[in-house]
N, C-alpha and C positions, 0 to 999 in steps of 0.2 A: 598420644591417643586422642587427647583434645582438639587436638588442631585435622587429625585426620576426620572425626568425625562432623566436628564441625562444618568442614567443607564436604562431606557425603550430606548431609542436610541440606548446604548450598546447593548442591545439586538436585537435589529432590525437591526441595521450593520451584528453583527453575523450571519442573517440569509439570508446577502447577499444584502440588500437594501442599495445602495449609496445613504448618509444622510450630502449635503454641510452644512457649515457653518450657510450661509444664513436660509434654512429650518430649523435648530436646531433654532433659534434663533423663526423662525416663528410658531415653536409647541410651544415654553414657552407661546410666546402671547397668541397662540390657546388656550392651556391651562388654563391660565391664566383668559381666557373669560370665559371657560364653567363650570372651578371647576374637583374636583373628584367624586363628588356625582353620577354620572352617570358613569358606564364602557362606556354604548353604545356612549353616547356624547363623551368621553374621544378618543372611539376608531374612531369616524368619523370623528372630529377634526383634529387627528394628519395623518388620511388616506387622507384629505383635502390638508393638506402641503407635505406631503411623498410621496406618492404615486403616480408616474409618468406615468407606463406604464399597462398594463392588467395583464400583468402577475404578476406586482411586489405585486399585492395584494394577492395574494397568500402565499405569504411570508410574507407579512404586519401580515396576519391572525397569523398565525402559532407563529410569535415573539411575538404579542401582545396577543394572548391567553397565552402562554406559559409564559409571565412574570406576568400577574397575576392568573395563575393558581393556586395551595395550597400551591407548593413547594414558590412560592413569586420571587420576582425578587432575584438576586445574592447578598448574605450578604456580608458586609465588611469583612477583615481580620481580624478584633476585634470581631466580629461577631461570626464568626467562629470558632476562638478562643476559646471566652466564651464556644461556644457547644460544644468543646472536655474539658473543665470543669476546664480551668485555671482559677485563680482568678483573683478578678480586681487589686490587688497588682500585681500578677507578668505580668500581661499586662502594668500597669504603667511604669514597669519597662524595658519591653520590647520596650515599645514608648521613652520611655527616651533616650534608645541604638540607638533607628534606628536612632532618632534625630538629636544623636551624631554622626553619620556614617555620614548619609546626610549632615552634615554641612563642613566635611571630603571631602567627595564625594561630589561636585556640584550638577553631571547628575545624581542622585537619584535612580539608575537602580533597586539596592534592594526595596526601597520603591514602586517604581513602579509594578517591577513585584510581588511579593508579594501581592499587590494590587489588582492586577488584574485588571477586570471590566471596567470602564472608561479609567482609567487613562493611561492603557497598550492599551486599545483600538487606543484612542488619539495619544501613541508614535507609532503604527503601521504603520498610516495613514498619518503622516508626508511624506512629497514629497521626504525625504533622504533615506526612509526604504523603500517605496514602489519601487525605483528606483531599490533595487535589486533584485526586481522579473521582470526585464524587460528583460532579458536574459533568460528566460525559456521557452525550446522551449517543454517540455512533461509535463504533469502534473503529471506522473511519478519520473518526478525531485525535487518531492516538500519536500523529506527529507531531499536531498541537498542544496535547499533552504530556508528549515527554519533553518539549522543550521547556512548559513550564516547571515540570519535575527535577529537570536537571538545571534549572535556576532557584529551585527549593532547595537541592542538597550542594549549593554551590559549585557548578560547573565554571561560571562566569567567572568567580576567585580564584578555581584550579587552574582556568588557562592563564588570569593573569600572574598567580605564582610563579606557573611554570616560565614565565617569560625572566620572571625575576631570578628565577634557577638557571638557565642557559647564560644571561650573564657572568653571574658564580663561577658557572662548570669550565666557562674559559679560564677564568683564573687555573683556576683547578689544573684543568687536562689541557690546556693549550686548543686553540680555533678548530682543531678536526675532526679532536675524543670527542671535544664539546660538541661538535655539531652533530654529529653521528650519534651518540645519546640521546640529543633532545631531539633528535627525530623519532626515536624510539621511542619515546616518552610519550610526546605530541601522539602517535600509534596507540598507543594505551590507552591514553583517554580519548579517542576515538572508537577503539574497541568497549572502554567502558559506554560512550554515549550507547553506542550496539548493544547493552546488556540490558540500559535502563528502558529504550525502547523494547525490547523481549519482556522484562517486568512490567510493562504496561497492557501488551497486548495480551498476558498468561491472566493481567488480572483482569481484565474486560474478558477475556474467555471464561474464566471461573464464574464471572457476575453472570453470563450469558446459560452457563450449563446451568447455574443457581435458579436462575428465572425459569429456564424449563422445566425444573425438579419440582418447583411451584404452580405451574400455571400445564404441565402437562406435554403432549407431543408439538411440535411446532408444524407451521405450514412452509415451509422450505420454502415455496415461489416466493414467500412474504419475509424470509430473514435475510437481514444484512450479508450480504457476498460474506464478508470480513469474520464470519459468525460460525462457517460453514468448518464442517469437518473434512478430510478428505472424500468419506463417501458420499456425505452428503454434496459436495463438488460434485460429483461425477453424477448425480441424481439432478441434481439441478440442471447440468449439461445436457441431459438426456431428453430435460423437459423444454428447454432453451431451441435444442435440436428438431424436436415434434411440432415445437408454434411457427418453427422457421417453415417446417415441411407445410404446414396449412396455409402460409402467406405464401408459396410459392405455386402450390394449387389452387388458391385462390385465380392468382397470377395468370396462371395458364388458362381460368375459366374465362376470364375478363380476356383474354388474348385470343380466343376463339369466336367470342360475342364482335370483337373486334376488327376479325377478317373484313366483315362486307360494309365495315360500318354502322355507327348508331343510327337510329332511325331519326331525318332531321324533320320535326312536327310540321313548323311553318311550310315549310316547301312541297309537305307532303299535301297539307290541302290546298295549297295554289294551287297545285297539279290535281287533285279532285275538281275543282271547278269546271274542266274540260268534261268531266263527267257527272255530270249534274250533283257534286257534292260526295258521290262515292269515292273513299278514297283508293281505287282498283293498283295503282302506280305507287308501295313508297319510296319514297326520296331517301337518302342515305348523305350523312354530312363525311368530308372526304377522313381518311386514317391520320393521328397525325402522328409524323414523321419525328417531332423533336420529341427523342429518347430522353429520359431524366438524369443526371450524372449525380454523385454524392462524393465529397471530401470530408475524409475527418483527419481531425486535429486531435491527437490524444496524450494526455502528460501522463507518462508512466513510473514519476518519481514513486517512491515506496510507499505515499501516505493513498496513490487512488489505482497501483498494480494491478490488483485486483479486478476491479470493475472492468479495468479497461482492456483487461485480458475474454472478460465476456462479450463484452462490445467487439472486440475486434474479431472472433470468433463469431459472433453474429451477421457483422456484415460482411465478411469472407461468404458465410454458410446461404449469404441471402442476393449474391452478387447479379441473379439474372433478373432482380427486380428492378435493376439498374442498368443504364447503359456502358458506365464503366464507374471504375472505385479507387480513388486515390488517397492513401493514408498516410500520414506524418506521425513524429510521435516527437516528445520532446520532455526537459526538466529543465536543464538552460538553454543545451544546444535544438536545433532542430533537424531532424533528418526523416527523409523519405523511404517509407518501407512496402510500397506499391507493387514492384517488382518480386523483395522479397516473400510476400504473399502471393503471388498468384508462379512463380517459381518453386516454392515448398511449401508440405503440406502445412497448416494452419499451426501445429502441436510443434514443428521446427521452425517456423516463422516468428513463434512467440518466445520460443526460448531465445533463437538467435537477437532478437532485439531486445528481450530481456539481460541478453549478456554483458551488452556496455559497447557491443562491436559496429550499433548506428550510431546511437549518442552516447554520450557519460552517464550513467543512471546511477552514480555515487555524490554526485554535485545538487546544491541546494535548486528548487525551482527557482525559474527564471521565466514567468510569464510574457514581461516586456521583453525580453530577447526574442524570446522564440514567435510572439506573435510580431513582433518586426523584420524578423527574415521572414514569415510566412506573407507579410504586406509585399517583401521584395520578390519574392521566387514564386508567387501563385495567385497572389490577389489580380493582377494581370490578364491572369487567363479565365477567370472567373465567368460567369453567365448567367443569366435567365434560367437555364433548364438547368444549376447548379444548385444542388442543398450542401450550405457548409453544417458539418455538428464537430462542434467542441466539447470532449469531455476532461473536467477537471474539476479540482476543489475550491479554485481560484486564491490559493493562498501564497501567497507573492513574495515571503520571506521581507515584506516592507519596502521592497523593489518597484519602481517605477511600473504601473500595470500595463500601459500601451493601451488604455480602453477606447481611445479613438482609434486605435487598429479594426477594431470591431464595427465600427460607421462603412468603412471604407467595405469591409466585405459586405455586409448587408445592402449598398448600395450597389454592386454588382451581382451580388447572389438573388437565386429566388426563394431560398430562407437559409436564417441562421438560428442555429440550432445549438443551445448549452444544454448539454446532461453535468448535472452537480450530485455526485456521492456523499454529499453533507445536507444536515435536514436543512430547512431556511435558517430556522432559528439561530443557527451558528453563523450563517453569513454576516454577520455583522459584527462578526467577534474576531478577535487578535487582529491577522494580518489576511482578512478572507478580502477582497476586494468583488466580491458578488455583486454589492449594492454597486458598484461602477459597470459590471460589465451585464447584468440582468437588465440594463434598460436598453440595451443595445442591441436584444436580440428578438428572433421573432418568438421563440416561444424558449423559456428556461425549465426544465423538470430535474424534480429530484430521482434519480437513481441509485437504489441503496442496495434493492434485489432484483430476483428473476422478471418479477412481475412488475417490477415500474420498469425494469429494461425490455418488455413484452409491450407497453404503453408508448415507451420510448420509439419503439419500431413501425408499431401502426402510426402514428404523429407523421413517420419521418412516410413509409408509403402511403399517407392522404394528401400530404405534401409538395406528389408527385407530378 
């Protein structure tokens, strides 16, 4: 019963519900009074001791359906094992190694995350590990910050045990079991890294709902994309969708003023001369003809999805202020999704290229690759009447940045343009390479909501 409830807590932390000691202790009793014979008892019991404020039963629900849903609560690592179809010999022999490891290794890092479930839960919520999320000022920052979370609870010593385990497991199982395993393994703790990023962003959303319960209703255009609940997405969209509609009548007023010509001053009274100073004739300077073109360059690794999902969204929604619209998207690799935009609609365009089916969107960024194939496949055709906009976080994973990539387009473009979804103060922290590539361009702005991507737009139409 321990172990069951245990992991139904796992679950209900995961979906956000701060769960003190105290409480844990007072759902085993809860428990303990009513039995499992009953869901509904099981579930009003532990809603009895949990469940603190209106909202949090919301959540309450969601965890406790979802852990006794068909799928069941989350199986052990043996577990899971078993269902990829090892036997119970090379699992014995498997626990015999980690055994050995951990007895090696004190802090059990491998055991743990491999674990998963409770027990990684548990190390998260320790007072040492949650300390390094106290310095996050965007929620933006949270794949900088689970990298350093998962160098707190020893991620770096779990991969190198693991390497010293694969060793071992050939002894053990011979070159095939072994390999086959420690790929399974290596899985795990990929899926753990997966867990500890979700406990980063549930805890920067709890801080987020906290600040509002303080400070009162938020202004939506002004919060971080990242912050946003589903409806308020879809409020946001709506308001995103209304600024487009006024730039584009705008658009159309300025394209009417346009038919016959501005009125050109100088020329107008040369031609009054003829008539003694009356200006009866005005002059009109000719239309001009070069249409404005705009490229963007957009990394849709996990840490700026987001953002770049409203960006691209926006300039699909704002395409006739432009003469045409070429868009790239990239994390290591680069690929061109021009076509796929203007062939489906925007809501299919974004999943398909969210899918992984242009680029790899599970691989670390790779700034320097991808702006070096974009030097090779497009800087080329660049121009005068061309605005490039890059948007990213500029975090390079410590990778060659390519910031002389950025010379070259600015030299053929007629501006370059960086939107950054991190505030400044972080550019100069871990592996952000901002400070190389903010001097390179014509104007840098931070992007975090509706309304600096509302600033972002008119910049890029005065631009024009």
């Amino acid at each position: 019963m321990l172990r069951l409830t245990d992991e139904l807590l796992w679950v209900l932390r995961r979906e956000g519900l701060a769960i003190a000691t105290s409480q844990a202790i007072d759902a085993v009793r809860a428990l303990r009074l009513v039995g499992f014979e009953s869901r509904e008892d099981v579930r009003e019991a532990l809603a009895a001791v949990i469940v603190q404020r209106p909202g949090d039963r919301v959540r309450f629900e969601r965890g406790f359906d979802g852990f006794f849903s068909r799928s069941g609560h989350r199986r052990t690592l043996w577990e899971r094992l078993e269902g990829k179809g090892f036997s119970a010999s090379e699992l014995a022999a498997l626990r015999e190694l980690l055994d050995q490891l951990a007895a090696s290794a004190p802090d059990g890092a491998l055991n743990t995350l491999l674990g998963r479930g409770a027990d990684l839960d548990r190390l998260l919520h320790l007072a040492g590990t949650s300390r390094v999320l106290e310095a996050m000022q965007s929620p933006l920052q949270a794949g900088f910050y689970t990298h350093r979370l998962l160098d707190r609870i020893g991620a770096r010593e779990a991969r190198d045990a693991l390497g010293a385990l694969r060793v071992r497991l050939v002894d053990a199982l011979g070159d095939e079991r072994a390999s086959a395993l420690a790929s399974e393994l290596e899985a795990e703790l990929a899926k753990a890294s997966d867990d500890v990023r979700a406990f980063v962003r549930k805890s920067l959303d709890e801080r987020e709902r906290e600040r509002e319960r303080e400070d009162g209703p938020r202004d939506l255009l002004s919060t971080p994309f990242s912050s946003l609940d589903d409806g308020e997405v879809e409020e946001v969209r709506r308001a995103v969708r209304r600024f487009v509609q006024r730039l584009r009548g705008g658009e159309r007023v300025r394209r009417r003023r346009a038919r016959r010509g501005r009125v050109d001053a100088h020329r107008t009274l040369r031609l009054a001369l003829r008539t003694d100073g009356v200006p009866i004739m005005l002059a009109r300077r000719a239309r001009r003809r070069d249409k404005p073109r705009l490229v963007i360059l957009c990394d849709v690794s996990e840490s700026v999805r987001f953002v770049a999902r409203f960006l691209l969204e926006l300039a699909y929604a704002a395409q006739e202020l432009f003469s045409g619209t070429r868009t790239f998207v990239f994390v290591s690799e680069l690929g061109e999704t021009t076509r796929l935009f203007e062939e489906s609609p925007v809501e299919t365009a974004l999943a398909h290229a969210y899918s992984g089916a242009v680029v790899p969107v599970t691989h670390n960024s790779n700034y320097g690759r991808a702006l070096r194939t974009f030097e090779q496949r497009v800087v080329p055709e660049l121009d005068r009447r061309t605005t490039v906009v890059v948007l990213g976080d500029g975090r390079t994973n410590y990778l060659d940045p390519a910031a002389e990539v950025l010379d070259a387009i600015r030299a053929r473009a007629r501006a370059l343009v960086w939107l950054c979804p991190e505030p400044r103060a972080a550019w100069a922290t871990g592996d952000s390479a901002m400070p190389r590539y903010a001097p390179r361009c014509t104007n840098v702005l931070e992007v975090r909501s509706a309304r600096d991507l509302e600033d972002a737009a008119r910049l890029l139409v005065s631009l024009r």
